[in-house]
C-alpha positions in Angstrom: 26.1 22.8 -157.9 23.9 23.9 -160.8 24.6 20.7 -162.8 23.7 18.3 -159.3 20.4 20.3 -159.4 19.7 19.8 -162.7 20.7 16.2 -162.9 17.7 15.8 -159.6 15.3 17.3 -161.7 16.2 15.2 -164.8 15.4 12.1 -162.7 12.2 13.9 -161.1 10.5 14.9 -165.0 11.1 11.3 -166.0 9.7 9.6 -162.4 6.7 11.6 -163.0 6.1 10.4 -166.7 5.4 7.0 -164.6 7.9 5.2 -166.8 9.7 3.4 -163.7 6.2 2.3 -162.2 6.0 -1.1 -164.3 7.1 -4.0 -162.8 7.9 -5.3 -166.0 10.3 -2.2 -166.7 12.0 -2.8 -163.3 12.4 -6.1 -164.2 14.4 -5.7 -167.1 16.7 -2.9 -165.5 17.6 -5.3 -163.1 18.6 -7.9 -165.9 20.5 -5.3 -167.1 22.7 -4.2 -164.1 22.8 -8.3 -163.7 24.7 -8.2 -167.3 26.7 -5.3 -166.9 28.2 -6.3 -163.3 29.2 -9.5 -165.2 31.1 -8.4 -168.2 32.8 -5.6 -166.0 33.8 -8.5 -163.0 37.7 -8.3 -164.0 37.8 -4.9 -164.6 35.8 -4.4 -160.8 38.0 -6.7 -159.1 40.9 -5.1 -160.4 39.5 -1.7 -159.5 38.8 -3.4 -155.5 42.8 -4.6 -155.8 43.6 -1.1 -156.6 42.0 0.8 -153.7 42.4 -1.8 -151.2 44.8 -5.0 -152.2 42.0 -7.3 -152.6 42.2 -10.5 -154.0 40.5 -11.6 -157.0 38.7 -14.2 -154.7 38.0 -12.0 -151.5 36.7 -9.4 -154.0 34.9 -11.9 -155.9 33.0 -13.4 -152.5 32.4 -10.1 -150.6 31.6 -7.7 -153.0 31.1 -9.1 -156.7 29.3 -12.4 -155.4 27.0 -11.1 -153.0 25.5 -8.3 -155.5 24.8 -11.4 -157.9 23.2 -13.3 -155.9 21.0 -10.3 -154.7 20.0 -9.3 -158.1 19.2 -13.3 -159.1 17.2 -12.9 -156.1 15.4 -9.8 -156.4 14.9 -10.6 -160.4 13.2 -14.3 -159.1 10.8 -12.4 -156.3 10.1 -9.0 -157.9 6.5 -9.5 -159.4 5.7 -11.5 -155.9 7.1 -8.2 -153.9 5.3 -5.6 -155.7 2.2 -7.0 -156.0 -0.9 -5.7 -153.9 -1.6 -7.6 -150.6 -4.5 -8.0 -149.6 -5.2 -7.9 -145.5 -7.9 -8.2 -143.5 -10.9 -6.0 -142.8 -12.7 -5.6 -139.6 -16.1 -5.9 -139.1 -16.9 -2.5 -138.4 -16.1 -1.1 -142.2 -18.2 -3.8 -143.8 -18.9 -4.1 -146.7 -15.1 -3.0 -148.1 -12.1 -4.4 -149.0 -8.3 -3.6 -147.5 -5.2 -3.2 -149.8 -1.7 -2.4 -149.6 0.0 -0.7 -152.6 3.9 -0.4 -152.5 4.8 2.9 -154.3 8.4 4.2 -155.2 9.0 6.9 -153.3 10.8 8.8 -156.5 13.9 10.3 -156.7 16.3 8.7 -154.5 20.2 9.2 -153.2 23.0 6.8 -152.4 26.2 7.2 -150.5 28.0 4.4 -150.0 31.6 4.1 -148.2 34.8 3.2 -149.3 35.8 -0.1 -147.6 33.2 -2.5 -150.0 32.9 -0.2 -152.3 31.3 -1.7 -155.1 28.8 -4.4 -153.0 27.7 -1.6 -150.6 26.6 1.1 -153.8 25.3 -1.4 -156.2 23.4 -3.6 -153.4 21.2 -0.8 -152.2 20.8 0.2 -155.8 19.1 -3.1 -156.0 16.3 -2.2 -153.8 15.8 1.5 -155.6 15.3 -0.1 -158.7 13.3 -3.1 -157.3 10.8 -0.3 -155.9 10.5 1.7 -159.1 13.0 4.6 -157.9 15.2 6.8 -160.2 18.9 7.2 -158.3 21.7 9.2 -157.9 24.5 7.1 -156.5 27.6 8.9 -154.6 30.2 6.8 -154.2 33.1 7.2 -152.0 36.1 9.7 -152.8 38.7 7.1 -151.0 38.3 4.4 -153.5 39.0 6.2 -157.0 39.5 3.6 -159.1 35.9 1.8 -157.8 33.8 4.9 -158.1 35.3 5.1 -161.1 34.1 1.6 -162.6 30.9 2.4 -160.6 30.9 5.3 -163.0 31.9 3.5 -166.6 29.0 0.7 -165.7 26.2 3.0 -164.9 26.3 5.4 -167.5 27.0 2.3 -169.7 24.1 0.7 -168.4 21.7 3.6 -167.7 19.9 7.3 -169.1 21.3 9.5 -166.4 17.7 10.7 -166.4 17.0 7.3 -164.4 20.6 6.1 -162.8 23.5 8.4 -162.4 26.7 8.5 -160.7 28.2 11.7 -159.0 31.9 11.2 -158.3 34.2 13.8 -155.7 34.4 14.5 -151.9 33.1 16.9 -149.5 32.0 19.6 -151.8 30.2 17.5 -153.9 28.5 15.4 -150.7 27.0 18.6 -149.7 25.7 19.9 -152.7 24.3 16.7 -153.0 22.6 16.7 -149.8 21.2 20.4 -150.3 18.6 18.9 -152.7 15.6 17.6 -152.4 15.2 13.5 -152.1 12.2 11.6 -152.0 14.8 8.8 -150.1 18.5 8.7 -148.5 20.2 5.7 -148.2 23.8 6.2 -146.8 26.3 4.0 -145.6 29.7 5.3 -143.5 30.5 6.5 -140.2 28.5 7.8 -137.2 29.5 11.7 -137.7 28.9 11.6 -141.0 25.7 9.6 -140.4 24.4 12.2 -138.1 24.7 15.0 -140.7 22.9 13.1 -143.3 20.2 12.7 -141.1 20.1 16.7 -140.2 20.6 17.8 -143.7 17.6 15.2 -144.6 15.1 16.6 -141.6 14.9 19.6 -144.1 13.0 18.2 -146.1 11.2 15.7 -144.1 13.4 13.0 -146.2 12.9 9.6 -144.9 16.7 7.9 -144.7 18.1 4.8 -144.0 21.5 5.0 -142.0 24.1 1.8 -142.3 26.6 2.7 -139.4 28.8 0.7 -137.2 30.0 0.7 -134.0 32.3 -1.4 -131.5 30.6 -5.3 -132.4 31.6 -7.2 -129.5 32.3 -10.9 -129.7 31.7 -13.3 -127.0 33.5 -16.7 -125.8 32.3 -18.6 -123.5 33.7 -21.8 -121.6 32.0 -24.2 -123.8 32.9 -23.0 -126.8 35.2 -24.7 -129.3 37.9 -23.0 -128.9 40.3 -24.2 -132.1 36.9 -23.8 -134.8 35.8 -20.2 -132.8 39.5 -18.7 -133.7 39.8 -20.3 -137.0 36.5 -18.0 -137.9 37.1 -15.4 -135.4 40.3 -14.3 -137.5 38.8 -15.0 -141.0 36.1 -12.6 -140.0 38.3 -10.0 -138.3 41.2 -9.9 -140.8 39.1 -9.9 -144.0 39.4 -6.3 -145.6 42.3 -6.4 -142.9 39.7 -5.4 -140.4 37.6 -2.5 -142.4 34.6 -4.0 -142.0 31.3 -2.6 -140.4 30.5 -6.0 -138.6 34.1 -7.0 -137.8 34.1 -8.2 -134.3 35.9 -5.3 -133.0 36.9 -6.8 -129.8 36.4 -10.1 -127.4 35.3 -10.8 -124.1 36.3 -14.2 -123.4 36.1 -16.4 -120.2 39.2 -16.3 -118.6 39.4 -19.9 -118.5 39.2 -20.7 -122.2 41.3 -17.6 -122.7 45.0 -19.4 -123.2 43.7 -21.9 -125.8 42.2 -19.2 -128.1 45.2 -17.1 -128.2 47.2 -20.3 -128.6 44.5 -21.3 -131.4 44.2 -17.2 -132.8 48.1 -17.7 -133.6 47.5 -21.0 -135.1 44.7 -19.9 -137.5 46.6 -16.0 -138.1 49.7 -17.9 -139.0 48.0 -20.4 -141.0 45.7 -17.5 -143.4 48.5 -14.9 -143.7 51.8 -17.2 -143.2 54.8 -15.7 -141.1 55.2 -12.6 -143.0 51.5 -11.1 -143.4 52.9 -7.4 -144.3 54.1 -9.8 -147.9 51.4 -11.7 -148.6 50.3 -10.9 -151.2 46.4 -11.6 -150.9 46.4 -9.5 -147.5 44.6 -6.0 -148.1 46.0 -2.7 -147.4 44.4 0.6 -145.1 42.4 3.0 -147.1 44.6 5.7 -146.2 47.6 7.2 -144.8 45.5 9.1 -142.3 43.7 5.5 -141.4 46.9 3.7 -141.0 48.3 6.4 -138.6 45.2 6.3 -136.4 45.5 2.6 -136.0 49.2 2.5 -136.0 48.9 4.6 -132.5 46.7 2.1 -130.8 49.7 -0.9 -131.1 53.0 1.5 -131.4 53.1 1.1 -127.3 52.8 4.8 -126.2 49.7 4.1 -124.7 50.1 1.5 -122.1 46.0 1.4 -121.7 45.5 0.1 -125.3 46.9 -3.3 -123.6 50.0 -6.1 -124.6 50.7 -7.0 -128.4 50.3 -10.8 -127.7 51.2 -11.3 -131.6 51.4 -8.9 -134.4 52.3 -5.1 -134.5 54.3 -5.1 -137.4 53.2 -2.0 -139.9 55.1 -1.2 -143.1 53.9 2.6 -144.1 54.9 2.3 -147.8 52.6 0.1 -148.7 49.5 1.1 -145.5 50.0 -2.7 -144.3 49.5 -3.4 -140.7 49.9 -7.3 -139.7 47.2 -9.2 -137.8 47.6 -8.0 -134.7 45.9 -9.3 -131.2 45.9 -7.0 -127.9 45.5 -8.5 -124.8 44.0 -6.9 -121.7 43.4 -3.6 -122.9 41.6 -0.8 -120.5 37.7 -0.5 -121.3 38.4 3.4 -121.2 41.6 3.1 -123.8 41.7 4.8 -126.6 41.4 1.4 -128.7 38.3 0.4 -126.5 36.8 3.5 -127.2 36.2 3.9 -130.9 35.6 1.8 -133.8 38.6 0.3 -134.3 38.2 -0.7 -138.2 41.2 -2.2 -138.7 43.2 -5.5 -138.4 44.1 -5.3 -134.6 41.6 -7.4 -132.3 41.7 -6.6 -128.3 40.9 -9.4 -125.9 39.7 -8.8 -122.2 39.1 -11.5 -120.1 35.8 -11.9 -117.8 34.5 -14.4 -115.2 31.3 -15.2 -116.1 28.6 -14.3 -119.0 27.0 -11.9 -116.8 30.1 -9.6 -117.0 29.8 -9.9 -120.7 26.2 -8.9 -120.7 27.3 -5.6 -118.7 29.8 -4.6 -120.4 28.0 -4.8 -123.8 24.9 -2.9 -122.2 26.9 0.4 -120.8 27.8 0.6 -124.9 25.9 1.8 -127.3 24.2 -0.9 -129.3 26.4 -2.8 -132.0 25.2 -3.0 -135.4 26.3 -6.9 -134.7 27.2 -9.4 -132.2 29.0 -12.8 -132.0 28.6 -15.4 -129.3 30.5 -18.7 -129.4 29.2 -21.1 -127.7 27.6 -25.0 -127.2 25.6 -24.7 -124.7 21.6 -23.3 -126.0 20.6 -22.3 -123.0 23.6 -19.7 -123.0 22.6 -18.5 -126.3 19.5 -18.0 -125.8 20.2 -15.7 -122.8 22.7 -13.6 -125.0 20.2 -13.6 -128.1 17.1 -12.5 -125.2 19.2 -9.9 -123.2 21.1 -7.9 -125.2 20.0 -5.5 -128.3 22.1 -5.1 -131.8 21.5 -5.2 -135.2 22.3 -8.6 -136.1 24.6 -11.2 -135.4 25.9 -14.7 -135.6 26.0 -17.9 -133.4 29.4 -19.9 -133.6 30.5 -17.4 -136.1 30.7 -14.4 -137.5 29.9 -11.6 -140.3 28.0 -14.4 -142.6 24.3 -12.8 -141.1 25.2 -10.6 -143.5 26.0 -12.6 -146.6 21.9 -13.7 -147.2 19.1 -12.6 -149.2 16.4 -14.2 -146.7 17.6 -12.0 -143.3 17.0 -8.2 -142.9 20.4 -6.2 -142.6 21.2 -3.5 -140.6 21.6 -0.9 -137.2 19.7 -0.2 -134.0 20.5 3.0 -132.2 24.2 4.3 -132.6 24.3 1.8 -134.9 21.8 2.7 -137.6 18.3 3.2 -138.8 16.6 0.9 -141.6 17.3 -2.6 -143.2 18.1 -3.8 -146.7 18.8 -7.2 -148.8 16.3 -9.1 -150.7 13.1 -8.5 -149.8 13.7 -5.5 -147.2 15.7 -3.8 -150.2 12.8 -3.2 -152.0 10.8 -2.9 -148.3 13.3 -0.1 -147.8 12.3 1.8 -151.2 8.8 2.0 -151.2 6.2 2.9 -149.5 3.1 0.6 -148.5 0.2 2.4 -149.3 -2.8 1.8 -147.5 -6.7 1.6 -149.8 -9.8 0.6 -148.3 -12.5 0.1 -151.0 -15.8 0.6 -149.9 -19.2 -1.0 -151.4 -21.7 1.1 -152.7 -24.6 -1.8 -152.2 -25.0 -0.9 -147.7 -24.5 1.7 -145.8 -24.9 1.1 -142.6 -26.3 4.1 -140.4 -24.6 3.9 -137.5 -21.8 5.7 -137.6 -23.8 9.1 -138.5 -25.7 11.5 -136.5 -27.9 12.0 -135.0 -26.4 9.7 -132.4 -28.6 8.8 -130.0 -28.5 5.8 -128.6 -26.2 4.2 -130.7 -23.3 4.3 -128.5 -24.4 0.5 -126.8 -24.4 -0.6 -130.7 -20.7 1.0 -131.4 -19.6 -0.6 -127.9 -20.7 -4.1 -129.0 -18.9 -3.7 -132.5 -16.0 -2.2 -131.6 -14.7 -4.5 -128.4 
């Protein structure tokens, strides 16, 4: 506990010298972390093959590749971000001038989770430097041998007095969240999510939450039905299934409904060949506890969770479950009514795009949605009546993958957005200046009043 305390008010004496404030500074610290992540890539993907069976190239796109492009990013637009904007001034504070000024809030805290372990610490960490932050970043205690690199990098890379790592579990998660932060970012689970935000209302700590949820996906009639399952399992399988914006379950039209499970089989077979529990580019569950949660909703003791149409196999050894698709579960099953987070995929049929549009709005809202389709004026009804974080038209988690669209939750889902320029949005605040001219003062606005009011009305309409 005593060193966590002292390690925040390391970070707050050197915020205060100003040191972080220059863009310049941040700048280079960027470069930096840009340089390290590149001669530690083998050593990372190795450490994402260790914790969750990743390949060398699913690590490389979805964790090591999207931090590098966000750094090239942020590195190319910093000194445009952070400089003051100027806005306009209304008529009734004339003569003056209006500015915003994006400050660093200070000392700041990151937890990230344990199914993208590296991208989703070092990505936010992005933004805290970008905004002239000092962090403490937490990383997840079910991916050791990541946190560990995490670890090796930053302290490599960094003073602690500016970037820091904390490694452990619980214990060290709340002694973390007993101190004062100027900013909490946090990634994970709902639950977890919820305590973060109570510890944080302490303090008055403003927080950004990156949560999940069930994120629906959506077929209708017109879709193409071979190209919509040949994504629809590359985005569901990859990670086998732990991924915040999965789809975590379909709703297609009942009349396009054969062909996509004939297609889903295709595709499944195709990626992870006959024997998926084998392959061996196909990732593991985090956990014994995770693969015994999911194992239940396919292991047939609950009738409600619907048919294994394909799939089911697990292997326990080695925390493997195969690609599995469930058809016709019950809205109220068990599998229907939690994140599922995992590689199984339920399928319930519906009549019309209305029914879809229902069942999505008695859930809470998804942090993303997917909607295959070809006709626009379909879309645009799904895009214009339903509320998520984000989401993808005829296809699915790539929203996700770009430094020029805002990422994150709404409601259950989360609070706050990140990736290039919202990262550094996210960590700062945008102080507003109005300078006044000495050369007029205009007497209006003091006593005595008068008859001024007709003057004020006339100016202020």
């Amino acid at each position: 506990m005593k060193q966590i305390s002292d390690l925040v008010g390391l970070q707050r004496t050197f915020f205060e010298t100003g040191s972080t404030r220059s863009v310049a500074f941040r700048k280079e610290q960027l470069k930096k972390l840009k340089n390290a992540v590149t001669v530690n890539q083998n050593a990372i993907l190795d450490a994402l093959h260790t914790d969750l069976h990743k390949s060398a190239f699913e690590g490389y796109a979805t964790e090591v590749g999207i931090v590098q492009e966000e750094l090239s990013f942020a590195i190319k637009n910093l000194p445009k971000w952070a400089k003051p904007k100027k806005v306009k001034t209304p008529l009734t504070q004339f003569p003056s001038t209006s500015m915003q000024y994006f400050d660093a809030y200070g000392v700041t805290l990151i937890m990230s989770p344990w199914n993208y372990p590296f991208q989703l610490a070092i990505a936010p960490l992005i933004g805290a430097i970008s905004g002239g932050n000092t962090c403490i970043i937490k990383p997840s205690n079910y991916s050791p041998a990541t946190s560990q690199v995490i670890q090796k990098l930053i302290s490599e890379t960094f003073e602690e007095q500016y970037i820091a790592v904390v490694e452990g579990g619980r214990e060290a998660n709340t002694f973390l969240l007993e101190q004062k932060f100027d900013y909490i970012f946090f990634t994970g689970g709902v639950t977890v999510g919820k305590l973060v935000m109570e510890s944080a209302s302490k303090n008055l700590t403003p927080v950004s939450l990156e949560l999940g949820g069930k994120s629906p996906c959506i077929i209708d009639d017109t879709a193409d039905i071979d190209l919509t399952a040949k994504r629809l399992a590359w985005g569901k399988y990859l990670n086998a299934g732990q991924t915040c914006v999965a789809p975590d379950y379909v709703l297609v039209q009942k009349t396009v409904k054969d062909a996509l499970f004939t297609s889903l089989k295709k595709w499944i077979t195709y990626f992870y060949t006959e024997n998926p529990l084998e392959n061996p580019d196909y990732p593991k569950i985090i956990t014994n506890r995770h693969f015994n949660r999911l194992s239940a909703f396919i292991d047939g003791s609950d009738s409600t969770n619907g048919t294994v149409f394909m799939g089911g196999e697990t292997k326990a050894d080695t925390r493997t479950i195969a690609p599995t698709v469930l058809d016709n579960p019950s809205p109220t099953s068990p599998v229907m009514s939690e994140e599922i987070f995992g590689p199984i995929l339920p399928v319930i049929e519906i009549d019309t795009l209305s029914d879809a549009i229902t069942f999505v709005r008695s859930r809470p809202h998804p942090l993303a949605l997917y909607f295959f389709s070809t006709n626009k004026k379909n879309q645009d009804t799904i895009i214009n009546s339903l509320n998520y974080g984000g989401g993808c038209i005829n296809d699915v988690i790539i929203h996700l993958a770009t430094s020029y669209l805002p990422f994150g939750g709404v409601g259950n889902s989360g609070m706050g957005q990140y990736h290039g320029k919202d990262s550094f949005t996210t960590f700062t605040h945008a102080k507003s200046v109005l300078k006044k001219a000495n050369w007029l003062d205009l007497p209006v606005r003091y006593p005595p009043y008068k008859n001024k009011i007709k003057l004020l009305k006339s100016l202020m309409k």
